[in-house]
C-alpha positions as CSV (number, residue, x, y, z in Angstrom):
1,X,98.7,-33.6,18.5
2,X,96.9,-36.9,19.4
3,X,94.1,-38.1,17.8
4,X,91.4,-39.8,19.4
5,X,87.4,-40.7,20.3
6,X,85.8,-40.8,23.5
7,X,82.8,-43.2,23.2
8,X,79.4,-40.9,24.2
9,X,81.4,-37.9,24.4
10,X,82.5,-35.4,21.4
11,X,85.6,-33.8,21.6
12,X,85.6,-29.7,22.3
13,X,89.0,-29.2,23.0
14,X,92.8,-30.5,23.4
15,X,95.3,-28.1,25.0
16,X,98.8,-29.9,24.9
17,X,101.7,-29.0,26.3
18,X,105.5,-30.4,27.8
19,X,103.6,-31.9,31.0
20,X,99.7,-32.1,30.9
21,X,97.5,-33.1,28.3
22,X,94.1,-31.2,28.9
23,X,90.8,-32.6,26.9
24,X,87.4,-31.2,27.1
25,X,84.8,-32.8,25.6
26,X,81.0,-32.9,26.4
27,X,78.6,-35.9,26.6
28,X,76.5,-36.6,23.5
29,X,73.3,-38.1,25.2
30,X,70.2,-36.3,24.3
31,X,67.9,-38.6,27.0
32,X,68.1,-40.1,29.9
33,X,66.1,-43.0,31.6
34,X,65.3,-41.8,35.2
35,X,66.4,-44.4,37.7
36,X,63.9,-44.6,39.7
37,X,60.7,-44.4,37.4
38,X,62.0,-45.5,34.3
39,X,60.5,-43.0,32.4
40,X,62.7,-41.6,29.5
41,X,63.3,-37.3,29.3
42,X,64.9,-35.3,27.0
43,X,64.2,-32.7,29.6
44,X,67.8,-30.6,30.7
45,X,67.8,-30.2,34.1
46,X,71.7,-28.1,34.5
47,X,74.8,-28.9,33.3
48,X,77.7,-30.0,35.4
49,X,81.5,-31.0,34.8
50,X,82.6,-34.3,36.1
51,X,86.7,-34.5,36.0
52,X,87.7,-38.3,36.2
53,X,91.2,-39.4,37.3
54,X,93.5,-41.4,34.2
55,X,96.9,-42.5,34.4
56,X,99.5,-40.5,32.6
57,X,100.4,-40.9,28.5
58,X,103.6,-40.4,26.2
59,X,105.1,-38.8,29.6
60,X,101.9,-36.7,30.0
61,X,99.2,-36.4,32.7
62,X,96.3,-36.7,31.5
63,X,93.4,-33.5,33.0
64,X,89.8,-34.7,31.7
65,X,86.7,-32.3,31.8
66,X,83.5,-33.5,30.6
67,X,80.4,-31.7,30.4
68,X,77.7,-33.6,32.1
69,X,73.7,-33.5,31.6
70,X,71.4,-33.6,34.1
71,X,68.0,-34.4,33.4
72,X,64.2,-33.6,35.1
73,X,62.1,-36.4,35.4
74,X,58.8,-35.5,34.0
75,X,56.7,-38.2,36.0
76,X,54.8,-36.2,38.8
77,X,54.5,-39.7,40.7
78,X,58.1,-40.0,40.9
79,X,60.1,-39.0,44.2
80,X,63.2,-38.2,42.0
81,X,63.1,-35.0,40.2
82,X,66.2,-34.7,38.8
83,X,69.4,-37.1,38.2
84,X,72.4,-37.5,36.0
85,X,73.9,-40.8,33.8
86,X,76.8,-42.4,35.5
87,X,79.9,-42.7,32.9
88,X,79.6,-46.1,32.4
89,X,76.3,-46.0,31.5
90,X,77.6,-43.1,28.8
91,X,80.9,-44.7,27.6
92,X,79.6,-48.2,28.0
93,X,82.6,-49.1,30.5
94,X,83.4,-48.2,34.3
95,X,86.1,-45.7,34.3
96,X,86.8,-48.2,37.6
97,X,87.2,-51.1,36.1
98,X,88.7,-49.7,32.7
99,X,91.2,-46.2,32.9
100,X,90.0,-43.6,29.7
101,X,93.6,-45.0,29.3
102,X,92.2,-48.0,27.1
103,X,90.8,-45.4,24.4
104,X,94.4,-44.3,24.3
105,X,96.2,-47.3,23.5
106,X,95.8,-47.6,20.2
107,X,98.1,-43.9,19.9
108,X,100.7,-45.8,22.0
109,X,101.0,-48.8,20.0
110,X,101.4,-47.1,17.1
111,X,103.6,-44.4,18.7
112,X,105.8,-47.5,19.8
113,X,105.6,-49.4,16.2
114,X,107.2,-46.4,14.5
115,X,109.4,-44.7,17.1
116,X,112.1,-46.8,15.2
117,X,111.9,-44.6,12.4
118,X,113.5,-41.5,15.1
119,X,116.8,-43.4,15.9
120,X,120.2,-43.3,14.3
């Protein structure tokens, strides 16, 4: 089974199997900073799943589901009332600009290094 971290998310689950690599994991912010106010809330709006596209790894496409917060802003002057964290502002990269596949890598390399050790 592969090991691995997710930055802002915790790990729930990892189902494995000959052609798809399935991870669960939920986001680990407790507050948010609404966007429009600027007002910090720890106040839980709903959950919701977001499931981001990432390139296949060790011959298996990858299925991410994370579990999302949304958050009520508490400021009765602001328009917005609710509104969620984008996952860059979460994992501190834009899934964009940067595939989950980076956070993989690491696995790969090593995977590579010692795959050596399995030939004749």
């Amino acid at each position: 089974m592969l090991q691995f971290t997710l930055a802002g998310f915790e790990i729930q689950h990892i189902t494995e199997n000959r052609t798809i690599l399935l991870i669960t994991a939920r986001a680990l912010t407790k507050t948010g900073v609404c966007p429009s106010c600027g007002e910090e809330t720890s106040h839980v709006h709903s959950y919701y799943h977001r499931h981001p596209q990432d390139l296949p790894i060790s011959g298996h496409q990858v299925q991410l589901i994370l579990q999302m917060r949304r958050f009520r802003c508490l400021n009765r002057e602001c328009a917005r009332q609710t509104f969620a964290l984008s996952l860059a502002r979460i994992t501190g990269f834009s899934p964009a600009n940067q595939p989950f596949r980076s956070h993989f890598e690491q696995h790969r390399r090593r995977s590579e290094r010692t795959s050596w050790f399995a030939v004749d």
